[in-house]
Phi, psi and omega in degrees: 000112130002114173287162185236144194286146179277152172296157155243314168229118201239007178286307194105004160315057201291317163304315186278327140345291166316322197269304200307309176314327177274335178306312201288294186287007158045197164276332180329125174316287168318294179306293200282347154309288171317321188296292188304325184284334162303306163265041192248223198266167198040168213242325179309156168291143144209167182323149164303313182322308186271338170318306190260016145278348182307313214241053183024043185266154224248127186296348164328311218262028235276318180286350181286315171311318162301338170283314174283328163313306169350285194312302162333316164279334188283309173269037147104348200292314187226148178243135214253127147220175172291136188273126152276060151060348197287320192252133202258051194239045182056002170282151190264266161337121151275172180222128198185158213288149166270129188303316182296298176309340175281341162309318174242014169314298175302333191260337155295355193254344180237017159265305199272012153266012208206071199292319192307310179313312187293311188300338167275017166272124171284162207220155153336297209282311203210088177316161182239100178236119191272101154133331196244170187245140183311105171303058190262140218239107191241115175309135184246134160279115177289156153320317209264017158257346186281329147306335182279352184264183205248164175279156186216105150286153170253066201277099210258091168264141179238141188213141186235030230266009170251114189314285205327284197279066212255144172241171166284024194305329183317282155359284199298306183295345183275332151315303196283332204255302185302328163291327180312314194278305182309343196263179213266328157280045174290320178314332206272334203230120191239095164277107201293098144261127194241096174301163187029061176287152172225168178304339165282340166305336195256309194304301156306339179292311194285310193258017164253356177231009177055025219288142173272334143283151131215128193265148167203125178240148179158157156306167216189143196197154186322353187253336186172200194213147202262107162300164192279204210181111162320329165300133157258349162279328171237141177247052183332179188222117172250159179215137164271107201287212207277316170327334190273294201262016172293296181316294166325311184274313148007308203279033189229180142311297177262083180287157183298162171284311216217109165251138189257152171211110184245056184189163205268134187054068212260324229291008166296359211254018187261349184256351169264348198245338208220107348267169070235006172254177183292291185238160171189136178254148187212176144288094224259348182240202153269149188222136189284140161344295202258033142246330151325317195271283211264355164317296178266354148288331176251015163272329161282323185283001198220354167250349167270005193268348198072017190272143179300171155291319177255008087004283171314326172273322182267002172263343200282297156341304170297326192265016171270322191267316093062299190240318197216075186315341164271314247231024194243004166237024181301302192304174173193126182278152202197117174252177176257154185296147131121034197217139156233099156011262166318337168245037181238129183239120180243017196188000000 
């Protein structure tokens, strides 16, 4: 199972993510050396040591170099691990680029030579609209269309039960409730959330809310996806292969329409799933927190939006490439024969 990367911007505040990076790297001489030697040739990690012969710097100068790495890991610019032995020069830490920042490296290095230029990017939080007074044009929904759209439950499972590998699942259902609650069909969409689910969590779930999604975030491995454990004091990592849960969403009346498997290197469960659901989204690789994370907010903000299921899933991609541009082609949609994507409307 994949460790998933902790969040940083799981909003999609993607401008203001770029202006805060340029903020954090400044002008600083020193900082911003270290910053270019970092993102220079090659892809391995490394020791304080080879930073600073890359980039000739004078062994004087050693803790100030460590204090701007410090800053650097701190804010998000560079990422700090532990050395498994690949560098042998007595260092406890390596150091090495972050995939979102190198995507946006040039353009984070020229907001922050160039604060004027930054203040005039515009942002969510702070639009720039020159001549006009800012409009909003807000569609009003009646009661009697909001009867006519259909109820759509959610059964929303989060499972954490590996310490080593702890994910943000929280972070994500407070993404998915917060898109929910901003869309123009919220009434309409009820999320069932059950943390530190086990297979009687789905099995209850099924038959107490009939739910036409069920969602599952969590780890996940070619065989199956890893459940909570009852236990509290020891939290074994228990795992349900995919045959368990095909047979569980099976054991209802109503099987879900639609199953999310929000958790890495899921896409074995497609050959097992379908049916007893309609549609299913998986994973096809390991997927980081803050693609996860933006995945399923705009995949709920676009089905509570009245957008097909296959609409949802390709905003949900964009908001994935968004943050994280090698990762935009990890999810993967599995229709049932005679089932079209595009015209299943839930909400």
């Amino acid at each position: 199972m994949a460790e998933r990367t902790s969040v940083f911007d799981i909003s999609g505040n993607n401008e203001e993510t770029r202006l805060q990076w340029a903020k954090d790297l400044g002008t600083s001489k020193m900082r911003r050396l270290l910053f270019n030697t970092v993102y220079g040739r090659g892809e391995k990690p490394r020791s304080k040591k080879q930073i600073m012969q890359a980039a000739k710097i004078d062994a004087r100068h050693s803790q100030q170099v460590q204090n701007e790495l410090d800053h650097l890991r701190s804010t998000h610019l560079i990422v700090r691990i532990d050395n498994d032995g690949s560098v042998r020069d007595g260092s406890r830490y390596l150091y090495r680029k972050d995939p979102s920042v190198r995507k946006y490296r040039e353009n984070i290095i020229s907001l922050a030579d160039n604060r004027k230029a930054a203040a005039r990017v515009p942002t969510k939080r702070r639009p720039l609209v020159r001549g006009l007074q800012e409009i909003r044009i807000t569609k009003t929904i009646t009661r009697r269309e909001l009867r006519r759209k259909k109820q759509l439950n959610v059964l929303y499972l989060t499972a954490n039960p590996d310490r080593t590998n702890s994910l943000r699942v929280d972070a994500e259902v407070r993404q998915v409730q917060d898109a929910v609650r901003g869309s123009a069909f919220r009434d309409n969409i009820s999320l069932q959330y059950r943390p530190a689910a086990d297979l009687d969590s789905l099995i209850e779930g099924l038959n107490d809310h009939r739910p036409r999604i069920v969602h599952f975030s969590g780890h996940g491995d070619p065989g199956g996806i890893a459940v909570d454990n009852p236990e509290i004091a020891r939290r074994p990592i228990k795992i349900v292969s995919f045959d368990l849960l095909a047979k569980a969403l099976s054991a209802t009346d109503t099987p879900p329409e639609i199953v999310v498997l929000n958790a890495c290197k899921s896409a074995g469960a497609r050959k097992t799933l379908l049916p007893p659901a309609k549609i299913v989204i998986v994973m096809r690789d390991s997927v980081s927190d803050l693609a996860a994370t933006a995945f399923a907010a705009k995949f709920y903000a676009a089905i509570a939006a009245g957008q097909s299921v296959k609409s949802a899933f390709a905003q949900a991609k964009v908001a994935i490439e968004m943050v994280s541009l090698n990762e935009a082609d990890t999810p993967d949609l599995l229709a049932a024969p005679g089932v079209d994507p595009a015209k299943v409307i839930l909400t």
